[in-house]
C-alpha positions as CSV (number, residue, x, y, z in Angstrom):
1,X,25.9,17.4,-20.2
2,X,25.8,20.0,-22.7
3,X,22.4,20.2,-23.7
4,X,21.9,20.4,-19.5
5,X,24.3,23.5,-19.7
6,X,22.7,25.3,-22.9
7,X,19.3,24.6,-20.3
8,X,20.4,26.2,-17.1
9,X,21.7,29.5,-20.1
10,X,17.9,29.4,-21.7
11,X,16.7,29.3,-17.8
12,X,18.9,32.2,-16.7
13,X,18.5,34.7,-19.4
14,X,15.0,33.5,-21.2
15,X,12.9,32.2,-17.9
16,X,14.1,33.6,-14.7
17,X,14.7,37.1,-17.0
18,X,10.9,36.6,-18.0
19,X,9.3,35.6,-14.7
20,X,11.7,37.8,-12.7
21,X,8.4,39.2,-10.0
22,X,7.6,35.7,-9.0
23,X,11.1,34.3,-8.4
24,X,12.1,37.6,-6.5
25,X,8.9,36.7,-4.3
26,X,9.6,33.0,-3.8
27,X,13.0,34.3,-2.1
28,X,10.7,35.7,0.6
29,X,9.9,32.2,1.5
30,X,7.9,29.5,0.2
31,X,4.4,28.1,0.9
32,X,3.4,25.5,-0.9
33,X,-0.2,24.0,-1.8
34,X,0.6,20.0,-1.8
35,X,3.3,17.7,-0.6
36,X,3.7,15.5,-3.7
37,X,5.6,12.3,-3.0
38,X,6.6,10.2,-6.3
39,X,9.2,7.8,-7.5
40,X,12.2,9.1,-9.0
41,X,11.8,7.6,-12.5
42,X,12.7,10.3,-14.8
43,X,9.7,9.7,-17.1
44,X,7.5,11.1,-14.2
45,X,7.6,14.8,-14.2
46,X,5.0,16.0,-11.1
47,X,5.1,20.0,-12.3
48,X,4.5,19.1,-15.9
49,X,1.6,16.6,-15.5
50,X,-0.1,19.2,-13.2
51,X,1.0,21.9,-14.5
52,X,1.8,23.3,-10.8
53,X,4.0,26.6,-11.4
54,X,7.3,27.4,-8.9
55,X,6.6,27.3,-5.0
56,X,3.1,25.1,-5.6
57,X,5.0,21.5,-5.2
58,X,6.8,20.6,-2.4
59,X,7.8,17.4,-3.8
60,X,9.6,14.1,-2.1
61,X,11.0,11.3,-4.6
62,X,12.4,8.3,-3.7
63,X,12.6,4.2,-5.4
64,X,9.2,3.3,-5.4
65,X,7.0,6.4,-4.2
66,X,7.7,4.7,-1.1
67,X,6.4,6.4,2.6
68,X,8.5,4.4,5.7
69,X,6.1,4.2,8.3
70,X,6.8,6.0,11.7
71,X,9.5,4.5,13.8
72,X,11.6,3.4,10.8
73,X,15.0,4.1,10.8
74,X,15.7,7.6,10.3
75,X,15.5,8.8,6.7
76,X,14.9,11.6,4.3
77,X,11.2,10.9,3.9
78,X,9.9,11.0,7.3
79,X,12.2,14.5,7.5
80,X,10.6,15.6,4.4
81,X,7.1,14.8,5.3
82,X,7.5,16.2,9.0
83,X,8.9,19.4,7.6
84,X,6.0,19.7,4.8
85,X,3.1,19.2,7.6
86,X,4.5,21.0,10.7
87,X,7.0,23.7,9.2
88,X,5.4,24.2,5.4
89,X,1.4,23.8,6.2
90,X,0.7,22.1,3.4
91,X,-2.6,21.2,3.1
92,X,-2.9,18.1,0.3
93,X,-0.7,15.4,0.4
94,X,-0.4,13.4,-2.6
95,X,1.2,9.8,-2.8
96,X,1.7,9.2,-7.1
97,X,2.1,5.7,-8.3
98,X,3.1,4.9,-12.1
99,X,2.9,2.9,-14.6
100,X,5.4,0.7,-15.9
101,X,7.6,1.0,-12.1
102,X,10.8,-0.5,-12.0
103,X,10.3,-1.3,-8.1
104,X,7.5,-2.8,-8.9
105,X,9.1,-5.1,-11.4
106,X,11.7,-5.7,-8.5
107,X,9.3,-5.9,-5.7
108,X,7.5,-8.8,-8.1
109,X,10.6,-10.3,-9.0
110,X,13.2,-10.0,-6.3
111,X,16.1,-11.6,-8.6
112,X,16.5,-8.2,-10.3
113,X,17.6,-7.0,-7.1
114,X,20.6,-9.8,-6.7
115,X,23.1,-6.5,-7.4
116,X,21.6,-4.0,-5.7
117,X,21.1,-4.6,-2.2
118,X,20.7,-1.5,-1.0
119,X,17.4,-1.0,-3.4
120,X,16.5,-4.3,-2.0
121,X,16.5,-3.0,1.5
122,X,14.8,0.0,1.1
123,X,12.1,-1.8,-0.8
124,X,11.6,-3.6,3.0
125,X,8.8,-0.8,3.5
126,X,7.1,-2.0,0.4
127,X,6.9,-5.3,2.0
128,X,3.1,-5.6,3.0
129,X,2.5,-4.9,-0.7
130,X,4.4,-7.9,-1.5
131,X,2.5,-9.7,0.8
132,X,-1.1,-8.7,-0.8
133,X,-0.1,-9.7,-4.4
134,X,1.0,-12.9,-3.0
135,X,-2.3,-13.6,-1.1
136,X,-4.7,-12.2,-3.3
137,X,-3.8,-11.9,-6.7
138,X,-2.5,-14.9,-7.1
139,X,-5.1,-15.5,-10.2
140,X,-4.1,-12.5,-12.2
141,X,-1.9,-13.2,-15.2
142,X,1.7,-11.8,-14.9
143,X,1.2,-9.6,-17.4
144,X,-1.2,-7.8,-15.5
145,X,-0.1,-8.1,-11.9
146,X,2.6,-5.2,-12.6
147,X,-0.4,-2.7,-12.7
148,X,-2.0,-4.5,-9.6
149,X,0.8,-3.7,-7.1
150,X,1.2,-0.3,-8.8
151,X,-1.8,0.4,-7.4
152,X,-2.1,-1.4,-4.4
153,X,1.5,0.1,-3.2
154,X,0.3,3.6,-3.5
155,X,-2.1,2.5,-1.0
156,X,-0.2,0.5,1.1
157,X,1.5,3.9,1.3
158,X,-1.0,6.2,2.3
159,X,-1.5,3.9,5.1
160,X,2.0,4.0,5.9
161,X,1.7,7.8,5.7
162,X,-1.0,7.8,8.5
163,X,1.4,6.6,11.0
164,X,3.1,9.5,10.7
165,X,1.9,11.7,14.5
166,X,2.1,14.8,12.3
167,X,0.3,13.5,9.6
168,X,-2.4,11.9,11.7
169,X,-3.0,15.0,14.2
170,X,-3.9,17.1,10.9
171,X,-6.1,14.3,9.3
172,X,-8.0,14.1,12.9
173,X,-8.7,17.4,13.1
174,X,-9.5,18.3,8.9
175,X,-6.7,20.2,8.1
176,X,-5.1,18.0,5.6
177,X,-6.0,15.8,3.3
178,X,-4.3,12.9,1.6
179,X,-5.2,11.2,-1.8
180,X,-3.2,8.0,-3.8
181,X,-2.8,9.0,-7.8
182,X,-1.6,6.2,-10.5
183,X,0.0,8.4,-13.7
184,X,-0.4,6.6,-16.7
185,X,2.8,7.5,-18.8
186,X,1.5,5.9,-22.0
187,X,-2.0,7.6,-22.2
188,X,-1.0,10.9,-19.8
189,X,-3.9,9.8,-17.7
190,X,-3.6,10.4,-13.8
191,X,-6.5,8.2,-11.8
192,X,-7.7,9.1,-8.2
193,X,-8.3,6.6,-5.8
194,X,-11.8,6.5,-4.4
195,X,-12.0,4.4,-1.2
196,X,-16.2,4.3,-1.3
197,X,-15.5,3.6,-4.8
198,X,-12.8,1.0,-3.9
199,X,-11.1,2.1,-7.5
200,X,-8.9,4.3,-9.1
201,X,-10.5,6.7,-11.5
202,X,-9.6,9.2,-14.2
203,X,-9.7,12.4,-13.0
204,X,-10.8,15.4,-15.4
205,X,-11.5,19.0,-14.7
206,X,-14.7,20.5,-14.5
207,X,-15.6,23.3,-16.6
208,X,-18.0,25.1,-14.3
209,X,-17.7,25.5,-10.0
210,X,-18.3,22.9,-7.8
211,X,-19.9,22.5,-4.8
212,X,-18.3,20.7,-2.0
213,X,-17.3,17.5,-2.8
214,X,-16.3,13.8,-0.9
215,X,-12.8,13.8,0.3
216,X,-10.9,11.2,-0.1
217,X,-10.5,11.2,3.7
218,X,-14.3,11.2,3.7
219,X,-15.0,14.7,4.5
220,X,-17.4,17.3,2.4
221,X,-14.5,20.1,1.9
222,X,-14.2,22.6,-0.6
223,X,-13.0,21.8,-4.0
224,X,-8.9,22.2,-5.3
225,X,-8.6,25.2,-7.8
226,X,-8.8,22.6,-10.2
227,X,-11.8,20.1,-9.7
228,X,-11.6,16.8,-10.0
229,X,-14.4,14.8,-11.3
230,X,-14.7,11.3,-12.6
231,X,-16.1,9.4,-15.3
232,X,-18.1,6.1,-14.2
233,X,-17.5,4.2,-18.1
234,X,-15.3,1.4,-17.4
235,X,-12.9,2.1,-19.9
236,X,-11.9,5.1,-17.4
237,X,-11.5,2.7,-14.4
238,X,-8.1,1.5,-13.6
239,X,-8.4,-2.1,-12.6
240,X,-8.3,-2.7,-8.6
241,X,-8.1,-5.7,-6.7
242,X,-12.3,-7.1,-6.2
243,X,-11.1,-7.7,-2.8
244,X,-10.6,-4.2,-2.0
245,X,-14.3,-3.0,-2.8
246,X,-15.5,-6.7,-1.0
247,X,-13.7,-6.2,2.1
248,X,-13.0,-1.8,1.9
249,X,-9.7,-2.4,2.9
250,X,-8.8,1.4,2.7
251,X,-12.0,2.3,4.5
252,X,-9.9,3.3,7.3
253,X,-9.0,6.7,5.3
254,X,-12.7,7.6,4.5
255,X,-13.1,7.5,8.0
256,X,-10.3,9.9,8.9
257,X,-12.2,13.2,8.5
258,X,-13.5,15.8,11.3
């Protein structure tokens, strides 16, 4: 507790003292670029790995990164999602996977969740990714399957995203745009998912402008501040499910723009 006391003193008198303009301007209101919606381990970090400054991030972290569909019972997610879109205007929404997730682990192994049944329940909206490792990846080692429904439940929640009426009115008409990332903790690598691509892949920034670029909602749009681009060696491809490229499971996104 101390060290967190010392921090909120360094904050006050070093930071907030230093930055004073841009805080006394955020208390006018706030308008952020992205809804960012994460887990809450404490190893992720969503303002440090993109470097987003205060009032850029409206951020949503829950078990999981997990997005109830619409209709659920009422929780803080749909609230937080509504508000983003309808009151906010945000105009990226960004559903972050990671490596190494403990609901994963639990979602894979259900016994770890034989004193915790609240974790258990909530992990009910993570359900139809449960139901894709058991169907199709039934050949992949356990030691890789962990990384396998990283990835797939970041997709499984975009999809549950889409039911959202807010989030679907704004998709329909091209004012927002939705993408699934997977951080990679041990390397510091964030990968995009591509649904033409059916993969995720490493995102880098370009050096020079870009012209409009593929959406992932399948649009041309004009590029983030900070381009994304992506490397086709296969060493910067994070492993997918072949069934997802043989069957474009998540085509239903690419076909979402205006």
């Amino acid at each position: 507790m101390q060290k967190l006391i010392r921090g909120l003193h360094h904050f006050r008198t070093e930071i907030f003292s230093s930055q004073k303009e841009l805080f006394e301007h955020l208390a006018l209101g706030q308008r952020p670029d992205a809804l960012f919606i994460t887990c809450c381990d404490s190893r992720v970090m969503p303002h440090l790995i993109t470097q987003a400054g205060p009032g850029e991030l409206f951020v949503l972290r829950n078990i999981g990164n997990i997005v109830p569909p619409f209709g659920s019972k009422l929780c803080g997610a749909a609230a937080a999602i509504e508000y983003a879109v309808c009151q906010l205007g945000v105009k990226d929404i960004i559903v972050c996977g990671h490596s190494l997730c403990g609901a994963m682990r639990a979602l894979i192994d259900p016994n770890q969740l034989k004193d915790m049944p609240t974790v258990a329940q909530w992990l009910i909206h993570a359900e139809a990714t449960r139901a894709i490792l058991r169907e199709n990846y039934s050949h992949v080692p356990s030691e890789g399957l962990l990384s396998v429904a990283v990835q797939e439940n970041v997709l499984t929640q975009l999809e549950n995203l889409k039911t959202h009426p807010a989030v679907a009115a704004r998709l329909a008409s091209g004012q927002l745009r939705v993408q699934g990332w997977v951080y990679k903790m041990e390397s510091g690598e964030v990968f995009i998912f591509h649904p033409d691509k059916g993969q995720f892949l490493l995102s880098c920034v370009e050096t020079q402008a870009a012209s409009p670029r593929r959406s992932l909602i399948g649009t041309s749009i004009q590029p983030f501040d900070s381009v994304f681009s992506t490397h086709q060696a296969q060493a910067d491809i994070l492993p997918i499910a072949q069934h997802v490229r043989r069957h474009g499971r998540h085509q239903v996104a690419a076909d979402a723009g205006p």
